[in-house]
Wavefront OBJ file of the C-alpha trace (Angstrom):
o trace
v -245.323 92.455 -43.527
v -243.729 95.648 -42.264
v -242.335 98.416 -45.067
v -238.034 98.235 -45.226
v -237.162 101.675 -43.206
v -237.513 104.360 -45.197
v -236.019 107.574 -43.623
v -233.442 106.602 -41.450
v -230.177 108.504 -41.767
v -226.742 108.920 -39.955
v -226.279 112.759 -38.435
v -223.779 113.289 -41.276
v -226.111 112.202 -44.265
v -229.554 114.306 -42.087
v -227.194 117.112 -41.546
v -226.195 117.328 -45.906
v -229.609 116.845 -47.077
v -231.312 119.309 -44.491
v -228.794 121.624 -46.182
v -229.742 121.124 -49.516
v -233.697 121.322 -48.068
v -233.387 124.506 -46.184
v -231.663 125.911 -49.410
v -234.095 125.176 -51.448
v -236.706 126.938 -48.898
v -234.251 129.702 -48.920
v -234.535 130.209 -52.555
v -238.735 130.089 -52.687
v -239.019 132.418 -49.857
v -241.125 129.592 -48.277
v -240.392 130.428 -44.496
v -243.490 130.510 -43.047
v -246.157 130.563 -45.863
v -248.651 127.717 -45.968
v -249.746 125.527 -47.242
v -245.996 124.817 -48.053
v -245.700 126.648 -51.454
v -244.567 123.677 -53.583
v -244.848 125.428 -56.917
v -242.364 128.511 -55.995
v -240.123 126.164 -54.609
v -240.553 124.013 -57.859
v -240.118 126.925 -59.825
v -237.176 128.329 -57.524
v -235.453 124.770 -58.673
v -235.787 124.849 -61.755
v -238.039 121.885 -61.625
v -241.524 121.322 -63.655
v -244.281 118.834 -63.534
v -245.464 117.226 -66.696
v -249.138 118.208 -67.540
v -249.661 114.943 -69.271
v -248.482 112.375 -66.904
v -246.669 109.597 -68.256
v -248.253 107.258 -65.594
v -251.309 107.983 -68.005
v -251.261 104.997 -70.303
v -252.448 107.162 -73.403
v -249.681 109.433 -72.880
v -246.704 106.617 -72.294
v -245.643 106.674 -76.189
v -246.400 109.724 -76.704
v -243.532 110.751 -74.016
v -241.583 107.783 -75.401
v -240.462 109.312 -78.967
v -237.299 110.568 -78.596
v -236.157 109.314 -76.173
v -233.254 106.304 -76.276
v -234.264 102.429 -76.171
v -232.361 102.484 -72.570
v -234.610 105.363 -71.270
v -237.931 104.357 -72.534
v -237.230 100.622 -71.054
v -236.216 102.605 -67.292
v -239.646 104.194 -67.767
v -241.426 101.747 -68.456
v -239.927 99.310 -65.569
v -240.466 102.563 -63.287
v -244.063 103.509 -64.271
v -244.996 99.702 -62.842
v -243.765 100.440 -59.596
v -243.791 104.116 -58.007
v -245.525 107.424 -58.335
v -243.265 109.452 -59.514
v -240.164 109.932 -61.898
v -237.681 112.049 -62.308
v -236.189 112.857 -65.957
v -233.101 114.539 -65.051
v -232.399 115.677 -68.621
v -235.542 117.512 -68.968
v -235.536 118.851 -65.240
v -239.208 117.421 -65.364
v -241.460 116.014 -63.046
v -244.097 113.222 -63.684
v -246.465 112.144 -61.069
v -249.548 109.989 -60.689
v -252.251 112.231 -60.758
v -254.932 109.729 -59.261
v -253.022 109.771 -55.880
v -254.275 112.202 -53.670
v -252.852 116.065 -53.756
v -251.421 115.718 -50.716
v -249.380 113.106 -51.527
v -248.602 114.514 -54.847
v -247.153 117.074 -53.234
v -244.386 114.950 -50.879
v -243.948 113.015 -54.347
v -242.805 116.093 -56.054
v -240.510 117.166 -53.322
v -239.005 113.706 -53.423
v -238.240 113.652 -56.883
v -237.069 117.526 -56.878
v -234.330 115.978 -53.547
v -233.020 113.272 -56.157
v -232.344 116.850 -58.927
v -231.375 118.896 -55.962
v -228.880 116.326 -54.051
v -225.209 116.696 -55.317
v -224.711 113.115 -55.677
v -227.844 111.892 -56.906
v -227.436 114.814 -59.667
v -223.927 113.783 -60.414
v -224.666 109.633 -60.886
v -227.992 109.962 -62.028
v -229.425 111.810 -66.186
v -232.362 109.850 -65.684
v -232.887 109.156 -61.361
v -235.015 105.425 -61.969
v -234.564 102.233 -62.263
v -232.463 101.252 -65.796
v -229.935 98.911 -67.218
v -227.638 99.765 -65.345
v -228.349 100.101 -61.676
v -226.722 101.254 -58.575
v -226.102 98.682 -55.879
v -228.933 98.082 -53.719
v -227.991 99.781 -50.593
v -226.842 102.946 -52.188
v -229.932 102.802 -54.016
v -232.250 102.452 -50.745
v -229.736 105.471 -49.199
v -230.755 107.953 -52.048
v -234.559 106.982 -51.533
v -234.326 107.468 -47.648
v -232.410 110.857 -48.570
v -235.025 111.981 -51.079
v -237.509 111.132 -48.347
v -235.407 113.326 -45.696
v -235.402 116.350 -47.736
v -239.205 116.178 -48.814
v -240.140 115.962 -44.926
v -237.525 118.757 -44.244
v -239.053 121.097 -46.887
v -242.725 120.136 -46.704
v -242.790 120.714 -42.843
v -240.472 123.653 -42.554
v -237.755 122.414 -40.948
v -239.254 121.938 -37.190
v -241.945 124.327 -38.157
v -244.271 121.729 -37.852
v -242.865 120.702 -34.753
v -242.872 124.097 -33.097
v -246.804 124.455 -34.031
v -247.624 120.978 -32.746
v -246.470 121.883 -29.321
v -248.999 124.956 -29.410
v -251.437 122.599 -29.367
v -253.079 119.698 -27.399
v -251.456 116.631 -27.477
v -253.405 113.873 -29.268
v -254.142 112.619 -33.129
v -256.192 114.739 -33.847
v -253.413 117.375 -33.861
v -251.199 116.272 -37.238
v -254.944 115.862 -38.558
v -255.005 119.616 -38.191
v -251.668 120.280 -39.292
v -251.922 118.398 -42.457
v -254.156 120.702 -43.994
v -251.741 123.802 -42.729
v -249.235 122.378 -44.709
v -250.626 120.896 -47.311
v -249.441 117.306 -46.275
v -251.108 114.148 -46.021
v -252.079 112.656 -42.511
v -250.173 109.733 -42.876
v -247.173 111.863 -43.342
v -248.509 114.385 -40.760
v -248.605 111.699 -37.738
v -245.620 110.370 -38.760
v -243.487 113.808 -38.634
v -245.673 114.465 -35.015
v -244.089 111.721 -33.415
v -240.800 111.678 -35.139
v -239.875 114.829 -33.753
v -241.442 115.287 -30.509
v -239.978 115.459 -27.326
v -242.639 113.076 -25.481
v -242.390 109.156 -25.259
v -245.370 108.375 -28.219
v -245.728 105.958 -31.363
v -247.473 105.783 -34.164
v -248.489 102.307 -35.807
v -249.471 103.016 -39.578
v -251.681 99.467 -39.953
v -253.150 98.130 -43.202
v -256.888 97.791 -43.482
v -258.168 95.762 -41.263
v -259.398 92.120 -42.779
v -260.802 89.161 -41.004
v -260.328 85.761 -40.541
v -262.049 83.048 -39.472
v -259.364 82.203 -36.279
v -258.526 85.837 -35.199
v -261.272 87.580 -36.295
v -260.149 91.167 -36.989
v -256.681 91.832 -37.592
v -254.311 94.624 -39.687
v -250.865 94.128 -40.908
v -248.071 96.335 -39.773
v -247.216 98.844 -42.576
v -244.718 100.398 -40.263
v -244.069 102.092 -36.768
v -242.604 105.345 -35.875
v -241.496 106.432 -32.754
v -239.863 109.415 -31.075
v -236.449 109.251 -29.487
v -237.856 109.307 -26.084
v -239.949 106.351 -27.198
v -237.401 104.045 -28.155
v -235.184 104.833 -25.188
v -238.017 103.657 -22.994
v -239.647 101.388 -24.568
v -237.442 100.303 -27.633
v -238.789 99.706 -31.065
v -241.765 97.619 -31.582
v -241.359 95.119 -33.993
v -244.957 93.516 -34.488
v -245.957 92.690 -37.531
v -250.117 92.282 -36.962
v -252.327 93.640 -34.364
v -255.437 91.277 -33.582
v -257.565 91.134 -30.952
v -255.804 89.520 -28.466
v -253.502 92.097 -28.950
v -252.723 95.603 -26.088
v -253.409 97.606 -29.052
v -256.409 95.092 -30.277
v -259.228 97.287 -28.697
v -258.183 100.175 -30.031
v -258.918 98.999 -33.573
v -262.004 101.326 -35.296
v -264.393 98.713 -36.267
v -266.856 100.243 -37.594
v -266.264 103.663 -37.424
v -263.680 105.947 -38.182
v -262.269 106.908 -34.951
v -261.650 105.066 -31.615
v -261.461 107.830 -28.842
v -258.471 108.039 -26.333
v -258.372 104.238 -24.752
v -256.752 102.983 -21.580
v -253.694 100.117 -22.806
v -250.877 98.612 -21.375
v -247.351 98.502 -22.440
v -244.289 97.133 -21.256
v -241.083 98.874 -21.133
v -237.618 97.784 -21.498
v -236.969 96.934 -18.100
v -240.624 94.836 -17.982
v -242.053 97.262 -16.229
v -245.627 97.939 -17.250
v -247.305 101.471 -18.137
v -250.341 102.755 -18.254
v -250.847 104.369 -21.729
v -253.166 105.959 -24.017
v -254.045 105.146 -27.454
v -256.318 106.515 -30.416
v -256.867 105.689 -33.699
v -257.898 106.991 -36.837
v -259.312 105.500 -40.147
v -257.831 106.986 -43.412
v -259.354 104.671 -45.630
v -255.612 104.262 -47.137
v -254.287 103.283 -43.197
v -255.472 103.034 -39.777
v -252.916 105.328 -37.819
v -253.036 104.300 -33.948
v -251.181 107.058 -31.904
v -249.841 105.658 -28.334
v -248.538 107.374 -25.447
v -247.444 106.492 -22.064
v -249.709 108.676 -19.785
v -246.883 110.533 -18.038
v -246.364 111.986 -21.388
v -249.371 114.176 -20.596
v -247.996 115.607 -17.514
v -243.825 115.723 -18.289
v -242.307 118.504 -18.114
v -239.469 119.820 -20.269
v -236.954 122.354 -19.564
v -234.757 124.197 -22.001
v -231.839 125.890 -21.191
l 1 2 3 4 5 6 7 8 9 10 11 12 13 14 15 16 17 18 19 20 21 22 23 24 25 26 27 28 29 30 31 32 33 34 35 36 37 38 39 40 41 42 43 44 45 46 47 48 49 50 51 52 53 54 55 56 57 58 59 60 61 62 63 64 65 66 67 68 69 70 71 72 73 74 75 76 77 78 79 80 81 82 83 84 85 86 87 88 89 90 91 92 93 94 95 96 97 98 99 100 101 102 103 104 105 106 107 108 109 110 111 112 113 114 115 116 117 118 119 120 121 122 123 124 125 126 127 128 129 130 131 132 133 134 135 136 137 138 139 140 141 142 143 144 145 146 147 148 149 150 151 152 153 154 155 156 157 158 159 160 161 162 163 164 165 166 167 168 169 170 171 172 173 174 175 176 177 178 179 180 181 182 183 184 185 186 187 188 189 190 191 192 193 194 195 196 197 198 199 200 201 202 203 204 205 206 207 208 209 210 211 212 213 214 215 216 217 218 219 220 221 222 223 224 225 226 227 228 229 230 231 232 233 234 235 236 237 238 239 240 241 242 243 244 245 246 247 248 249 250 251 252 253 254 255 256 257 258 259 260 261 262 263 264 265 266 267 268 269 270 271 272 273 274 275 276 277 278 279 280 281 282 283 284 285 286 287 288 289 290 291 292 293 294 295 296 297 298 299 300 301 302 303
């Protein structure tokens, strides 16, 4: 089953947390250096990371004394469900450290938005699940902020954007630019397509499993597309790619990588298109980039 949306913003929301996200840049001096430099900008916050996790089991009661009955249950309830916490009181950080560093390092920029947004600061000591919750949707809205500013301050702004149109279009170009910026690649293809000017997607699929009817298939974790995307093509909205399926051949069985393939896709008019697709194997995901093949040869001006 497809992942709830987990970014989306109206311009006024984008426009307040990129605020707060370039300020916080602003104050690390982290313009241009990369990898992103998540410590000075942790530092430049205020913010620190615990060195004994309290996702460490060993270390849960330990972090416990002190702290009220109300506070240890929101721990708790949060430990069995995230990677990361805030403890607003404290200004401190606690992440998983079995997840991999690059996504260690989107967690702590997520937990430093919910400390460096006005409103989350104001309604939130301790930013987590406890006894007494917000309502649901405001919830979700904080989370899809947090999310906005970690993005904005992990990939400078459009930095990310600006150096992915130096280069040759294709997957294997976030897979580049994750390392620059010390991101992950499942972020990294994500940000490529959100903010580029071409018609493209990315599916982010589960592993792929079998069965004994469709033989291989993977479950939708989610799909991002660029603006130019959905205006041609709208949002897709599948929830499992099999065989049968346009994007079915393009599944790496096998092997890690499925090299640029020849697909069909139909646009919002029903109007076929010849597109390209390629797909990479995380291990975590299998990220299939698609792109009508005019994308290759469009040209943009910019006045």
């Amino acid at each position: 089953m497809a992942k709830a949306d987990d970014s989306s913003l109206d311009p006024e929301q984008l426009r307040a947390v990129q605020a707060t996200a370039r300020r916080a840049l602003d104050r690390a001096s982290g313009w241009g250096v990369f990898p992103t430099p998540i410590p000075a900008i942790l530092e430049a916050a205020k913010i620190k990371v615990a060195p004994a996790s309290a996702f460490d089991p060993r270390r849960i009661m330990d972090y416990l004394v002190g702290k009220t009955e109300r506070v240890a249950r929101a721990i708790k309830s949060a430990i069995s469900k995230t990677f990361g916490i805030l403890d607003a009181d404290e200004s401190l950080i606690h992440i998983d450290h079995t997840v991999h560093e690059s996504k260690q390092n989107f967690l702590k920029l997520h937990e430093t938005g919910h400390h460096e947004i006005p409103t989350h600061r104001k309604l939130f000591r301790f930013f987590q699940d406890c006894e007494k919750t917000l309502a649901p949707d405001i919830s979700d809205l904080f989370e899809r902020e947090a999310n906005n500013f970690a993005s904005f301050v992990l990939f400078q702004g459009d930095g990310f954007s600006t150096m992915a149109a130096d280069h040759e279009f294709g997957i294997k170009t976030p897979m580049k630019l994750a390392k620059e910026f010390g991101a992950s690649i499942y972020a990294s293809c994500r940000e490529y397509v959100r903010s580029n000017h071409r018609a493209c997607a990315v599916y982010v699929l589960e592993p792929i499993t079998f069965c004994e009817r469709a033989g291989a298939r993977a479950d939708v974790r989610r799909i991002e597309t660029s603006p130019l995307f959905r205006q041609q093509f709208g949002q897709p909205s599948e929830q499992v790619i099999t065989l049968d399926h346009s994007l079915g051949r393009v599944l790496p069985l096998g092997r890690r990588v499925t090299r640029p393939t020849t697909v069909s896709m139909t646009d919002r008019n029903g109007q076929a298109h010849e597109c390209i697709a390629e797909a990479f194997d995380t291990t975590f995901n299998i990220l299939i980039l698609v792109y009508p093949v005019k994308a290759l040869t469009k040209k943009t001006f910019v006045f």
